[in-house]
N, CA, C and O of each residue as an XYZ file, in Angstrom:
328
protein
N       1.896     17.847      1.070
C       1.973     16.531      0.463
C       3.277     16.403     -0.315
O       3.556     17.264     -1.150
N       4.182     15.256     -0.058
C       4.916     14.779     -0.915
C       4.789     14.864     -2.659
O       3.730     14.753     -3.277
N       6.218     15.101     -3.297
C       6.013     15.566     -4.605
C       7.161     14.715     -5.119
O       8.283     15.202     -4.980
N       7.051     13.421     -5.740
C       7.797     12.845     -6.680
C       8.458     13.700     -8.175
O       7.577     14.169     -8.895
N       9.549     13.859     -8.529
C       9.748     14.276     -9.926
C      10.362     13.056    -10.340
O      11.220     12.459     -9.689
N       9.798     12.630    -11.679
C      10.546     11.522    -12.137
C      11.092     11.636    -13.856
O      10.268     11.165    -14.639
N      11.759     11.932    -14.192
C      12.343     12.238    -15.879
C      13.254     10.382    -16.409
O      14.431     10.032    -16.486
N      11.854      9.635    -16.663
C      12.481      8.275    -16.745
C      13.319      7.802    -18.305
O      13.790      6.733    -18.694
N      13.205      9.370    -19.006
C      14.621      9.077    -20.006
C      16.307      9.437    -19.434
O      17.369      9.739    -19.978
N      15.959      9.270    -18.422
C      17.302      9.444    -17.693
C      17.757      7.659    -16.879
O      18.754      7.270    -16.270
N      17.122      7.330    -17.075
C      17.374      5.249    -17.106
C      17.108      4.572    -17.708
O      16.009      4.552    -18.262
N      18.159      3.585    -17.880
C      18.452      2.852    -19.451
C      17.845      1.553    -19.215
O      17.670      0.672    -20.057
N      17.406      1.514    -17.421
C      16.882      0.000    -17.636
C      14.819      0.254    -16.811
O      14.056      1.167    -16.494
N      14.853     -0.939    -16.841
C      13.740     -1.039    -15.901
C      13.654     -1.049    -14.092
O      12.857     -0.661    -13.239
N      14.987     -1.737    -14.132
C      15.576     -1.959    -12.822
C      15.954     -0.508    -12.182
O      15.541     -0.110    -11.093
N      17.084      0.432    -13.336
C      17.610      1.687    -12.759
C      16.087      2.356    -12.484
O      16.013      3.215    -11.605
N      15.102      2.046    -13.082
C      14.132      3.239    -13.177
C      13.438      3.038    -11.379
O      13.380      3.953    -10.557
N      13.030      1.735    -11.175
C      12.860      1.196     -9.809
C      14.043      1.570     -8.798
O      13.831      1.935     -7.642
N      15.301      1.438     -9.364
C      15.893      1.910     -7.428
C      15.957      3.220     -7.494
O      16.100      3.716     -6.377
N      15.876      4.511     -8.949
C      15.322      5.327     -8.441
C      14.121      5.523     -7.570
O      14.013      5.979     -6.432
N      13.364      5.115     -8.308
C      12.220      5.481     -7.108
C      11.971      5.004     -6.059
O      10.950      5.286     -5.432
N      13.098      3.963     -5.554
C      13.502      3.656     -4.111
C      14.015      4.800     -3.421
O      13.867      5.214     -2.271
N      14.644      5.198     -4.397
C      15.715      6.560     -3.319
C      15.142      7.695     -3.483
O      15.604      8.681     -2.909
N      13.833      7.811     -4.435
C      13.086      9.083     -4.137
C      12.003      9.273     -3.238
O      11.823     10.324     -2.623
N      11.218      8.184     -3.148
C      10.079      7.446     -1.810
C      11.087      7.531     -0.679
O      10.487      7.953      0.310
N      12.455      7.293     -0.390
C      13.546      6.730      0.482
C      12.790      5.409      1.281
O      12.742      5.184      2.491
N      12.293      4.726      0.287
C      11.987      3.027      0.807
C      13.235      2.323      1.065
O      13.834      2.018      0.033
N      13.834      1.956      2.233
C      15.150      0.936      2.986
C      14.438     -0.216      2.030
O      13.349     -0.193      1.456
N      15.489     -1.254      2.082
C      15.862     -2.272      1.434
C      15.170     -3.063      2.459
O      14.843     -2.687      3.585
N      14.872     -5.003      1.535
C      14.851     -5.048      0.813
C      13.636     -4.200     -0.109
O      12.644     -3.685      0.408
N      13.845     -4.187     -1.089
C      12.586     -3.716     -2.134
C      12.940     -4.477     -3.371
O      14.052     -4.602     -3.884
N      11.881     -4.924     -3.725
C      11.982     -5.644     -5.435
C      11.674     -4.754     -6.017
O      10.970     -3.789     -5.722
N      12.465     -5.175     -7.358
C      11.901     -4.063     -8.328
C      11.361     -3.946     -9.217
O      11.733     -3.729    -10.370
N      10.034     -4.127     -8.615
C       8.939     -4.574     -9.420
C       7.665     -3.865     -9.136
O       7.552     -3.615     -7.936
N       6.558     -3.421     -9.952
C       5.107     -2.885    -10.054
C       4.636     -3.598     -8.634
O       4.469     -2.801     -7.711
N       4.441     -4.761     -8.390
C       3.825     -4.838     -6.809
C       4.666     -5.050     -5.356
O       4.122     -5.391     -4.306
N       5.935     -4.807     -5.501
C       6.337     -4.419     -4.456
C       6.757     -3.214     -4.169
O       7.480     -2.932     -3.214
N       6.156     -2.171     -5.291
C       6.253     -0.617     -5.422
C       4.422     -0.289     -4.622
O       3.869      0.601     -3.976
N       4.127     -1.458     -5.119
C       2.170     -1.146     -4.838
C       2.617     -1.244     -2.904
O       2.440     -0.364     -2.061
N       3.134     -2.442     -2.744
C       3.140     -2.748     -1.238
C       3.689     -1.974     -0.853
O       3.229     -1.795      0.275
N       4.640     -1.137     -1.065
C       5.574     -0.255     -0.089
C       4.677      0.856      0.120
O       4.342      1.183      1.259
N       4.161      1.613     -1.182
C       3.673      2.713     -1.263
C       2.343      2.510     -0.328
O       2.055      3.251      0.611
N       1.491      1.234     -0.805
C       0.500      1.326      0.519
C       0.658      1.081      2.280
O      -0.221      0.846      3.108
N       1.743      1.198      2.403
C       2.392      0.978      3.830
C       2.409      2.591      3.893
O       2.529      2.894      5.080
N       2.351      3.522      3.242
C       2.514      5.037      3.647
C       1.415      5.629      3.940
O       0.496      5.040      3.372
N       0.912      6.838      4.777
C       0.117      7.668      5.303
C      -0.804      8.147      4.464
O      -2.023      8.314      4.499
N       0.533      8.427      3.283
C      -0.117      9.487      2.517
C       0.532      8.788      1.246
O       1.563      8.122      1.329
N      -0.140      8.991      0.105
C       0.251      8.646     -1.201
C       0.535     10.127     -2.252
O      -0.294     10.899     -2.733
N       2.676     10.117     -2.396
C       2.919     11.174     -2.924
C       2.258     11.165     -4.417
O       1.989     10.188     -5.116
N       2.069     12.641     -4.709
C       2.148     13.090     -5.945
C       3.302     12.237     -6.621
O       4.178     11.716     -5.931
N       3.270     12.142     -7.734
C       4.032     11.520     -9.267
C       3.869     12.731    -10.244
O       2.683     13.012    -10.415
N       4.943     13.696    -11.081
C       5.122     14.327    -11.626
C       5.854     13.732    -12.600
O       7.008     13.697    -12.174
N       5.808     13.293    -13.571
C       6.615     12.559    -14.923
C       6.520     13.340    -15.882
O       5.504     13.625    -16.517
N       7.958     13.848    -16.069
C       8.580     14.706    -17.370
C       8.765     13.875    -18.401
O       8.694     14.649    -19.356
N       8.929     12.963    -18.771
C       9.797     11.902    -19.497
C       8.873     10.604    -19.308
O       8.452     10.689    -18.154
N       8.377      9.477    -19.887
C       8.118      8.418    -20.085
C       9.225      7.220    -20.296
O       9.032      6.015    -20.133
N      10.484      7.905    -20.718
C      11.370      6.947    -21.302
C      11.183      6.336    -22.392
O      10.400      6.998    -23.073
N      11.686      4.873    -23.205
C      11.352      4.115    -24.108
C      11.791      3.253    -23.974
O      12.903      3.034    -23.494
N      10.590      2.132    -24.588
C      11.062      0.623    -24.542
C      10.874      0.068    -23.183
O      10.010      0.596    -22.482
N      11.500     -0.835    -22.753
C      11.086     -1.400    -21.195
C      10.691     -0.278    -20.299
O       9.646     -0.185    -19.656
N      11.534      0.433    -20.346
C      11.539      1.731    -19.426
C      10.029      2.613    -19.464
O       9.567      2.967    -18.379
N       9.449      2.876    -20.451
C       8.256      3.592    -20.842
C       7.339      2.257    -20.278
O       6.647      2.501    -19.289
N       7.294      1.215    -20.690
C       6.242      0.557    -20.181
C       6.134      0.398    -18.464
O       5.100      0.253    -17.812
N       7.114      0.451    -18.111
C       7.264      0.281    -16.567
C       7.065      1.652    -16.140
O       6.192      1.828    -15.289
N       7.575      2.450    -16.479
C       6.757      3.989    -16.031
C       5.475      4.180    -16.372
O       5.076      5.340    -16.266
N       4.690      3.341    -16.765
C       3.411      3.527    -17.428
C       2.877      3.046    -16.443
O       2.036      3.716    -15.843
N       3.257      1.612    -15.962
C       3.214      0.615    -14.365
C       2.944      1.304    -13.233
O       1.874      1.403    -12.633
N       4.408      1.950    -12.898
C       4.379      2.843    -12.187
C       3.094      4.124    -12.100
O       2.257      3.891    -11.228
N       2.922      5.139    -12.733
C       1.955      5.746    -13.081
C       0.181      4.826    -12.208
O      -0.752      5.165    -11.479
N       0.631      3.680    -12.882
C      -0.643      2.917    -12.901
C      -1.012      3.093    -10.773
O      -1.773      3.674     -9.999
N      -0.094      2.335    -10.769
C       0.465      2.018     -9.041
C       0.273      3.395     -8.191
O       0.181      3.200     -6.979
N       0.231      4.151     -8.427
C       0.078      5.774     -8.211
C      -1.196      5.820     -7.884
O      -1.675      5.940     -6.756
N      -1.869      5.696     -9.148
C      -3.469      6.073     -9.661
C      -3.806      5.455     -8.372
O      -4.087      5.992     -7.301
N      -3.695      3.846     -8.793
C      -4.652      2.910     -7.866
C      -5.024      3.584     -6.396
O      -6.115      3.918     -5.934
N      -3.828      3.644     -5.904
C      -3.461      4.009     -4.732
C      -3.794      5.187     -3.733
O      -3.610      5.275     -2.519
N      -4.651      6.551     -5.159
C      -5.143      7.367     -4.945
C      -4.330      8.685     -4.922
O      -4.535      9.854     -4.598
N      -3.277      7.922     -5.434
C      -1.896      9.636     -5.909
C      -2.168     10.323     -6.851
O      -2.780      9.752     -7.754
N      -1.876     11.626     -7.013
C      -2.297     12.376     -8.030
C      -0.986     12.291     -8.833
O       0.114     12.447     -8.303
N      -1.225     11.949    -10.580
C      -0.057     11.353    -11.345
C      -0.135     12.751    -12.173
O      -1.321     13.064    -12.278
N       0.716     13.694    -12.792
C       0.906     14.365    -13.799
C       1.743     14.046    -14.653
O       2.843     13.828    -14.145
N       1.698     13.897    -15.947
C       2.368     13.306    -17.445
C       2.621     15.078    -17.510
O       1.831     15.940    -17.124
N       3.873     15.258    -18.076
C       4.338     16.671    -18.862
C       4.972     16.352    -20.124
O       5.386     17.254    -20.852
């Protein structure tokens, strides 16, 4: 199974934190960057990767990794907070 690492104090926005995880899923364009067109892409896959989150970030960034996280769960991914 696929293994996401994500350390989201390493992006200053909400946006950087999303096209990372475009280029870590490697979801092709377009993609919004947003909580449900992260839900739609990810449920277009086989399998729903693991999410490993070192970092939460802060401020926009922490709440949208929280999103994210969320989008995971739903979906039936196994999410780890460190």
């Amino acid at each position: 199974m696929e293994t996401i690492f994500l350390d989201a104090d390493l992006y200053d926005s909400k946006a950087a934190l999303y096209q990372a995880l475009r280029r870590l899923l490697n979801l092709d364009e377009p993609f919004g960057l947003n909580a449900d067109a992260l839900h739609d892409r990810l449920s277009e896959k086989a399998k729903i990767p693991s999410l490993v989150v070192y970092s939460m970030g802060r401020g926009e960034v922490q709440k949208a990794t929280e999103t994210v996280c969320t989008v995971f769960e739903d979906l039936g991914g196994k999410v780890t907070r460190r």
